[in-house]
C-alpha positions as CSV (number, residue, x, y, z in Angstrom):
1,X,97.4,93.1,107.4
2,X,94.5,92.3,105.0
3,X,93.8,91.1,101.6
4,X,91.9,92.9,98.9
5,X,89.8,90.9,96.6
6,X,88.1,92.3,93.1
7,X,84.8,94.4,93.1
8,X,82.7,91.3,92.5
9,X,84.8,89.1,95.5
10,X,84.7,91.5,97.8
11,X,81.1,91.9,97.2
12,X,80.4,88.2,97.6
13,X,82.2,88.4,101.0
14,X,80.3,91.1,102.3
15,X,76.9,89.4,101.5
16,X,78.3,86.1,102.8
17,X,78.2,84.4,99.6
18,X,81.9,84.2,99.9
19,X,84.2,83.1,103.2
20,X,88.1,84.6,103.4
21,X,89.8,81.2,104.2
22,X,92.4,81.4,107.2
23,X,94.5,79.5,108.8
24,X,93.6,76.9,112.4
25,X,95.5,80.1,114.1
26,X,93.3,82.5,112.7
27,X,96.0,83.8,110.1
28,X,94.2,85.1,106.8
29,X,96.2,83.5,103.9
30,X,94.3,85.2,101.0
31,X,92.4,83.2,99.6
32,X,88.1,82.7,99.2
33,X,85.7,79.9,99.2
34,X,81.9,79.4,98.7
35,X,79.7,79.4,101.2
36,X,77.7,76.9,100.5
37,X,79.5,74.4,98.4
38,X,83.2,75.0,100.6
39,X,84.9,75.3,96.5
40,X,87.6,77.9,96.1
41,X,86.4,80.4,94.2
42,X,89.3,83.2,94.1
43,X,93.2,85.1,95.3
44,X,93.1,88.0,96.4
45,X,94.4,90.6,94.4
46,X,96.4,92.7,96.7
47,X,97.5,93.4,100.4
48,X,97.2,96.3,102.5
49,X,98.7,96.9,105.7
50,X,98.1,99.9,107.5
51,X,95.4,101.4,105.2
52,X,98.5,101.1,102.7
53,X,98.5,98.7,99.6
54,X,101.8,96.6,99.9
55,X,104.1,97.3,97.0
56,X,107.4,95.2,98.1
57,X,110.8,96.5,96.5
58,X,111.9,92.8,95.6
59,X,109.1,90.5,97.2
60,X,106.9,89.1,94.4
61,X,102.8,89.8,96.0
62,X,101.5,87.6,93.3
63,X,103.9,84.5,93.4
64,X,103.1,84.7,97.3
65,X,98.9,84.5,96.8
66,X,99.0,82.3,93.6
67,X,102.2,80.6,93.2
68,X,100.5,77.7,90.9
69,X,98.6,79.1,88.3
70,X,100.6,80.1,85.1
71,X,99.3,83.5,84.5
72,X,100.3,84.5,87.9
73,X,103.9,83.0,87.5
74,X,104.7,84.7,84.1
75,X,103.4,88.0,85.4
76,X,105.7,87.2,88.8
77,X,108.9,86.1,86.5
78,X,108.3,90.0,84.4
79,X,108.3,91.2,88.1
80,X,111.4,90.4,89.0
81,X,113.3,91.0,86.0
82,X,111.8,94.3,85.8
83,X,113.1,94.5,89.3
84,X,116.7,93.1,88.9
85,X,117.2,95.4,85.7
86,X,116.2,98.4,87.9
87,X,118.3,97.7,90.2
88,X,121.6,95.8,88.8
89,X,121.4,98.9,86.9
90,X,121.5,101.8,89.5
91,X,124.9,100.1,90.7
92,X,126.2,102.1,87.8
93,X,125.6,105.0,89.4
94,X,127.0,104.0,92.7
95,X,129.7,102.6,91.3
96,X,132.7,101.2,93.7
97,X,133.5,102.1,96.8
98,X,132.8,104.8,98.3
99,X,130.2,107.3,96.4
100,X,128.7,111.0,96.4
101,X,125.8,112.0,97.9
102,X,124.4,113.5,95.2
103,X,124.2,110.1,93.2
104,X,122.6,108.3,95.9
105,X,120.0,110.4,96.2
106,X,119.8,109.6,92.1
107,X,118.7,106.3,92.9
108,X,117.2,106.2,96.2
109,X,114.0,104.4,97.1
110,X,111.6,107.3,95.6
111,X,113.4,106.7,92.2
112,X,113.5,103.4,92.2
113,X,110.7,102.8,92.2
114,X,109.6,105.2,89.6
115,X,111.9,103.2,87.3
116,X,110.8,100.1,88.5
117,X,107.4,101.4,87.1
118,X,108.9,103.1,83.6
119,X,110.0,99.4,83.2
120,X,106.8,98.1,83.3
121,X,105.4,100.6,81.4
122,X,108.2,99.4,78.8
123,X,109.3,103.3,79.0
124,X,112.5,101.4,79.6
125,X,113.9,99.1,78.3
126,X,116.1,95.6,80.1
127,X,119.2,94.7,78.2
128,X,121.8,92.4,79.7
129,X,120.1,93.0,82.7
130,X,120.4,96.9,82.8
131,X,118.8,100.0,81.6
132,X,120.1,102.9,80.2
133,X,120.3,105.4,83.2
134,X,122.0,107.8,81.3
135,X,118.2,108.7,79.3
136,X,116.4,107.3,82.6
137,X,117.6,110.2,84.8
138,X,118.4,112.9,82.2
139,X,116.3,115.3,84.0
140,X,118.7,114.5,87.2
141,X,121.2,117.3,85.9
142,X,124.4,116.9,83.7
143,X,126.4,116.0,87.0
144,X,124.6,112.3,87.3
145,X,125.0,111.8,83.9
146,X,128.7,113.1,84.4
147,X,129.4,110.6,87.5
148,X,127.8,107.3,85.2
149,X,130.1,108.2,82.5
150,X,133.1,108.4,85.5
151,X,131.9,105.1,87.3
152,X,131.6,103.5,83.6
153,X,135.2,104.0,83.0
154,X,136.2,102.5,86.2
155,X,138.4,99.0,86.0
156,X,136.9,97.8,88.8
157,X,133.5,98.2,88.6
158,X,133.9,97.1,84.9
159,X,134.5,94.1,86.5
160,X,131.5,93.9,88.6
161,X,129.5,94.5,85.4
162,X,130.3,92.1,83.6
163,X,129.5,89.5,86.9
164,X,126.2,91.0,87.1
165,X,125.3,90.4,83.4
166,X,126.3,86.9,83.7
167,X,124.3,86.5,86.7
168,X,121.3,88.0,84.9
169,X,121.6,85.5,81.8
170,X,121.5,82.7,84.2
171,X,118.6,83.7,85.8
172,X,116.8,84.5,82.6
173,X,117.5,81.3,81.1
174,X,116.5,80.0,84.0
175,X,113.2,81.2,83.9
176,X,112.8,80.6,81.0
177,X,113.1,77.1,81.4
178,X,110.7,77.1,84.5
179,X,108.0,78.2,82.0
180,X,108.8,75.2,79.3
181,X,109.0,73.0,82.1
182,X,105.1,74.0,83.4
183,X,103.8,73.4,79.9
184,X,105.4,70.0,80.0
185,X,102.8,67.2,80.7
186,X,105.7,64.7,81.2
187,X,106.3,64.8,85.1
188,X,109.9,63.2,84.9
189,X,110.6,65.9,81.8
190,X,109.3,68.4,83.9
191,X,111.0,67.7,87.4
192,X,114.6,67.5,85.3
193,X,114.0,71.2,83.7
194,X,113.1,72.3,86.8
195,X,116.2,70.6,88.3
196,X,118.2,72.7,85.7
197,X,116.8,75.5,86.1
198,X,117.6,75.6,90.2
199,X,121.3,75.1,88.9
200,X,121.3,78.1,86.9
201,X,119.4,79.7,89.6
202,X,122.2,78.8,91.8
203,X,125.3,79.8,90.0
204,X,123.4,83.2,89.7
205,X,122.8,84.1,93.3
206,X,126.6,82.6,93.9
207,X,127.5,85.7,91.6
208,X,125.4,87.9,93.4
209,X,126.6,86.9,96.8
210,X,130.6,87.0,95.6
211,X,132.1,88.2,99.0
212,X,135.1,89.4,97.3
213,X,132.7,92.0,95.1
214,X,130.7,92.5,97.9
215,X,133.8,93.8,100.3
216,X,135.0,96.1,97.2
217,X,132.1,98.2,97.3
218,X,130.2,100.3,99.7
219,X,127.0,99.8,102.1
220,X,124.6,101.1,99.2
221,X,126.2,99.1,96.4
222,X,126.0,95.7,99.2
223,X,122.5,96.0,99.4
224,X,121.6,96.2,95.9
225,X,123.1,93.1,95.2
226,X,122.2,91.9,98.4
227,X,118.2,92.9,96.6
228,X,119.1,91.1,93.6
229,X,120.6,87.9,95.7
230,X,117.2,87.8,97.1
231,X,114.7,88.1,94.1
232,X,116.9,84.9,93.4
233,X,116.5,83.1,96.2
234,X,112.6,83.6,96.0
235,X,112.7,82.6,92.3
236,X,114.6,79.3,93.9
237,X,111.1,78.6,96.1
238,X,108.8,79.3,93.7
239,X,110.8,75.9,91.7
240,X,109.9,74.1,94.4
241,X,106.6,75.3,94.5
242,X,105.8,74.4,91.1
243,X,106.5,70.4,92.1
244,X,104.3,71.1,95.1
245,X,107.4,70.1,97.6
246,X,105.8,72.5,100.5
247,X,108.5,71.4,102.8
248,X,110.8,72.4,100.6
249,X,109.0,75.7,100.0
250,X,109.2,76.3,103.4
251,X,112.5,75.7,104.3
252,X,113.2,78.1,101.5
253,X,111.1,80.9,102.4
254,X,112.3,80.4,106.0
255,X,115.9,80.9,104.9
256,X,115.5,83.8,102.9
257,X,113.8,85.8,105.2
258,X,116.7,84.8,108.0
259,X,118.9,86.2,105.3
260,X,117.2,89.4,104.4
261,X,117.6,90.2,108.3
262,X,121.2,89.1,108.4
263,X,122.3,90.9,105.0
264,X,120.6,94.1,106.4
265,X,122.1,93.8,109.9
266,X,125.3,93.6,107.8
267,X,124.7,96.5,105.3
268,X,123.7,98.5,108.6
269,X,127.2,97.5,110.2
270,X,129.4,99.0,106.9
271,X,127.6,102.3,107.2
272,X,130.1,105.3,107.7
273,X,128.6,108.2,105.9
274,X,124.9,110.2,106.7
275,X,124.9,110.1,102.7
276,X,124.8,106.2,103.2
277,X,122.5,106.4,106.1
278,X,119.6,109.0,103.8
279,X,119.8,106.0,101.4
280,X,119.6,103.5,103.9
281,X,117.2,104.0,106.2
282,X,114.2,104.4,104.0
283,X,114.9,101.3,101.7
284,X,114.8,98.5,104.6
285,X,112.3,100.0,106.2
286,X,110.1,99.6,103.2
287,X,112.1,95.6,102.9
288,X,111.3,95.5,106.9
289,X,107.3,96.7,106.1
290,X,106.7,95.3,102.6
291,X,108.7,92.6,101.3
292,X,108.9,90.2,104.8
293,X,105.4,90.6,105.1
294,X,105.1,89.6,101.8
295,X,107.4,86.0,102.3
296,X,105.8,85.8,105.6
297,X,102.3,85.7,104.1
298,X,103.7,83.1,101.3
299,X,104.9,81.2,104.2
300,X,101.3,81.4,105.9
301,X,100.1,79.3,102.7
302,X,102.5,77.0,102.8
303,X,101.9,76.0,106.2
304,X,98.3,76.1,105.1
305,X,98.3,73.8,102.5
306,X,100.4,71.2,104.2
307,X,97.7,71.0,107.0
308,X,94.8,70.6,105.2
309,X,93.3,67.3,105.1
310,X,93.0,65.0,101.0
311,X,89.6,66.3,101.0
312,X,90.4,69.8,101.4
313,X,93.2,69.6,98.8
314,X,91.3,67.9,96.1
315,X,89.4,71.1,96.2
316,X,92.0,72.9,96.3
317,X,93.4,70.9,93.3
318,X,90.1,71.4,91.5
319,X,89.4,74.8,91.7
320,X,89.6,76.9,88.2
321,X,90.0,80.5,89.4
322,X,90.6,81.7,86.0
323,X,87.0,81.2,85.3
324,X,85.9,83.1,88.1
325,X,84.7,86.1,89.0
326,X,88.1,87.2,89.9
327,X,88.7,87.6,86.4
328,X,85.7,90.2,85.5
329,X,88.2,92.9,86.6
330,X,91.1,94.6,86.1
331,X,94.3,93.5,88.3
332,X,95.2,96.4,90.8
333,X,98.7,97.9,89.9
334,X,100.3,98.2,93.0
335,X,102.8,100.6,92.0
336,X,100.0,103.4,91.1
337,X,101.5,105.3,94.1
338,X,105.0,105.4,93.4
339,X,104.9,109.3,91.9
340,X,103.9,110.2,95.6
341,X,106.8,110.4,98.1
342,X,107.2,106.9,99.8
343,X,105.8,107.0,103.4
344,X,109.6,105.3,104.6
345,X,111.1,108.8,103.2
346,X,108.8,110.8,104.9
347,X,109.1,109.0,108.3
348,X,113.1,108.8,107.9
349,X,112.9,112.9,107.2
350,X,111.0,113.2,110.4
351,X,113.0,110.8,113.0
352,X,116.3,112.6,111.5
353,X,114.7,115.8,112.9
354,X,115.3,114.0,116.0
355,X,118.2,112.0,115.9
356,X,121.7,111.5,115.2
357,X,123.7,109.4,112.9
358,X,124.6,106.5,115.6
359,X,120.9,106.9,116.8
360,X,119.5,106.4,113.5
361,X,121.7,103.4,113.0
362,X,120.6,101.8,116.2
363,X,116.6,101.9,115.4
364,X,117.5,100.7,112.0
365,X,119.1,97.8,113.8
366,X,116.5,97.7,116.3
367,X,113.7,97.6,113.5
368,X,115.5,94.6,111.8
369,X,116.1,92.5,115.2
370,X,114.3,94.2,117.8
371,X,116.8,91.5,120.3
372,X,118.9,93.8,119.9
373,X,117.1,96.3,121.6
374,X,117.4,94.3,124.9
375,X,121.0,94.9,125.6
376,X,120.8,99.0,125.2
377,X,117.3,99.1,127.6
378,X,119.5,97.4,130.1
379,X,122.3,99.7,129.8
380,X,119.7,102.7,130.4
381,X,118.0,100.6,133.3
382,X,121.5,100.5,135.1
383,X,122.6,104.4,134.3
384,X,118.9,105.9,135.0
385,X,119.0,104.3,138.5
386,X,122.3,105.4,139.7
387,X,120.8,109.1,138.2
388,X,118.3,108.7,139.7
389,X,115.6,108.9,137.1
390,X,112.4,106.6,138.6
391,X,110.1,106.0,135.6
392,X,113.5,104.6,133.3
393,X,112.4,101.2,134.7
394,X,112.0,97.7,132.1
395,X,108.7,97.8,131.7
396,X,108.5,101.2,130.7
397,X,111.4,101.0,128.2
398,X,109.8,97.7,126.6
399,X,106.6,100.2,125.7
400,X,108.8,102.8,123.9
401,X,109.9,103.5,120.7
402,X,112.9,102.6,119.0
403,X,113.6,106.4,118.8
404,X,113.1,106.5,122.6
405,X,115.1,103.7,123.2
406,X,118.2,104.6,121.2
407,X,118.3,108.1,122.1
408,X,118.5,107.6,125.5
409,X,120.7,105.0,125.0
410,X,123.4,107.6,123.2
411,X,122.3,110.3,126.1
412,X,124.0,108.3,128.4
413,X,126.8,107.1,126.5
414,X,127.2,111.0,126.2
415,X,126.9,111.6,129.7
416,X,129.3,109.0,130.6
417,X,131.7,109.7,128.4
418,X,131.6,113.7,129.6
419,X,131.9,112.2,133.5
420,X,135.0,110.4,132.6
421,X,136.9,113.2,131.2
């Protein structure tokens, strides 16, 4: 993984006017310093990974390289409700319980993202936390259109709605208190808004986690709230942040990304249909690829700036990077790609070429936890011996790929299975 700095930055670095500042393990935390005088002179303005810029579905790149400066907060606060509208409001499309094909693939990861970016391009417009799908996928065909107006009439899901818009006024007045409470120079003031504002924050993400709406609906529908549970959860540690409680910080970032692996793992688990699986499969492998990178880097600088020693943070403290050079040009949009088909798609089109549902669902699993792979190489280890197959052994399997891995695994079960009867 590396950072990208601006034109002038990047030029610094590579003429050793500029250092990229890592961690005592080596780990780059994006982030540069002078040369000669050791002051901080700028964040890095993106992160690639792969010879791909990172654009996380509900990770927040900029709260994660410059949590404390105000610019970067505000921009990371329209980032996530830009997020949470796009995607509170494509649960109106899959409605509850179980749902068609044909509107999953309405609001898969491909379009998401596109409206993710017509939101930022205020193309759309967020209103209780939602967006008016009807005119955002009027070119889809009259049947989406048809199957909104269906899942709008709905008892049920009326219910959910109405959850998910209370949710989504907490956490705006939440935020919007995070932002008074930065501009207060009172400390105790400050540290009590903030105080309030986890509260809200709180009673939000209890909405969004609500098992009972959570069981009512299906795998596709659990992860987008799951998604909108954890833009929460980030906006929780970037409180923190602001009264520079690293541990904190930490313990939050920690947690979420525990959770993000456990509320897949789950999601992965209520999968029945291969309609559920094509929507799937590409949206945590983009979470798995983008967004964790993305809390593990924030979690890289917080374990950074708790080691470094009182001289070190004083010029950390003292550093004024909005008058430097990183400010000469324009930020990088990270979503310029998003009208090219997302990489995740492409490679879930490919593997399905070459797999079956329960395989599919295994590498997802494997992807998420790879632990899990342990117990199905054994299982081959043990059935490829008494076949009689030489080069099955463990240290060949731990080389493969998940693909590998899972279809052998399910080419045994199947050979088994055919021995019994």
């Amino acid at each position: 993984m590396l950072f990208t700095f601006t034109p002038a930055i990047q030029a610094g670095i590579d003429a050793g006017k500029y250092l990229q500042v890592f961690t005592s393990s080596g780990v780059p935390i994006g982030m540069a310093r002078d040369a000669a005088t050791g002051q901080f002179v700028s964040h890095a303005i993106g992160m690639m990974n792969n010879g791909a810029a990172l654009n996380p579905l509900v990770a927040i790149p900029q709260m994660a390289m410059s949590a404390g400066q105000m610019h970067q907060m505000n921009q990371g606060f329209q980032a996530v409700q830009a997020s949470l509208g796009v995607l509170q409001a494509t649960t109106a499309v899959i409605g509850v319980g179980t749902v068609a094909g044909v509107a999953l693939s309405a609001v898969n990861l491909w379009q998401t993202l596109k409206l993710r970016q017509d939101v930022k391009q205020l193309k759309l417009d967020v209103r209780d936390g939602f967006i008016d799908l009807k005119k955002a996928l009027k070119d889809q065909g009259t049947e989406i259109i048809q199957h909104i107006d269906e899942v709008a009439q709905d008892i049920k899901f009326e219910q959910h709605h109405l959850v998910l818009i209370q949710a989504y006024g907490r956490f705006l007045e939440a935020t919007k208190l995070m932002k008074t409470a930065m501009s207060c120079q009172d400390k105790s003031i400050r540290n009590a808004d903030l105080a309030n504002a986890r509260q809200m924050l709180s009673e939000a993400l209890g909405d969004y986690n609500n098992s009972h709406l959570l069981s009512e609906t299906c795998a596709a529908g659990q992860l987008r709230r799951h998604e909108c549970a954890w833009a929460i959860e980030q906006t929780i540690a970037l409180s923190y942040q602001q009264q520079n409680e690293l541990t904190a910080v930490s313990d939050r970032l920690s947690h979420l990304q525990d959770k993000i692996r456990q509320d897949a793992l789950s999601v992965v688990d209520c999968c029945e249909t291969e309609d559920e699986l094509d929507f799937l499969f590409p949206e945590l492998t983009r979470i798995h690829d983008h967004d964790l990178l993305v809390l593990e880097t924030w979690q890289n600088q917080v374990y950074w700036k708790r080691s470094l020693p009182s001289s070190e943070v004083k010029l950390l403290q003292s550093a004024d990077f909005s008058n430097s050079e990183a400010t000469t040009t324009p930020e990088v949009s990270l979503d310029s790609n998003v009208l090219a088909e997302p990489p995740e798609q492409l490679l879930y089109e490919e593997l399905e070429q070459k797999s079956h549902f329960g395989s599919l669902l295994n590498q997802l699993q494997f992807m998420i936890k790879p632990e899990l792979r342990r117990e199905q190489e054994a299982y081959i280890t043990q059935q490829a011996a008494i076949a009689g197959y030489k080069s099955l052994v463990p240290d060949n399997l731990e080389k493969a790929s998940n693909l590998a891995v899972a279809n052998l695994y399910w080419y045994f079960q199947v050979r088994d299975e055919s021995e019994e009867e």
